[in-house]
Structure formats: C-alpha cells, structure tokens
C-alpha positions, 0 to 999 in steps of 0.5 A: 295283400292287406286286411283291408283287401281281403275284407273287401273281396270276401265281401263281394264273395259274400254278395256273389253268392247271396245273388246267386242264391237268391236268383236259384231260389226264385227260379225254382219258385218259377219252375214249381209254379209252372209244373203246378200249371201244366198239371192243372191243364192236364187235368183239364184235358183229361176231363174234356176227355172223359165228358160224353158228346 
C-alpha cells in the first residue's frame, strides 16, 4: 500500500468522523430543544391546574 492510499483513506476517515460528529451534535441540539419544549407544556398544564373554576 503506497503513501498515496494511505493519505487518501485517512482522509475519508477523517471526513467519517467529522459527519458524524457533526450528525451527533445536532442531534443533541435537537433532543435539548425538545426536553425544553416538554417543560414548557408541563408547566403550562400544571398552571391550568392550579387555576380555580
């Protein structure tokens, strides 16, 4: 295996794991954005609750 084939598979490595990172990233973006939501309506429940008829 020459240089040349070896820098050219590190390379799409390197590329793998940066998509990947990046796909991880955005889903834990995606996932905290949702936990704030569910808190949001859970306090909104718990308000119409507590509001007297």
């Amino acid at each position: 295996m020459s240089a040349k084939d070896i820098r050219r598979r590190f390379r799409y490595v390197a590329l793998a794991y940066v998509i990947l990172a990046i796909t991880l990233v955005g889903a834990i973006a995606v996932n905290q954005h949702q936990q704030h939501q569910i808190e949001n309506i859970q306090k909104t429940i718990l308000k119409a609750a507590q509001c007297p008829k």
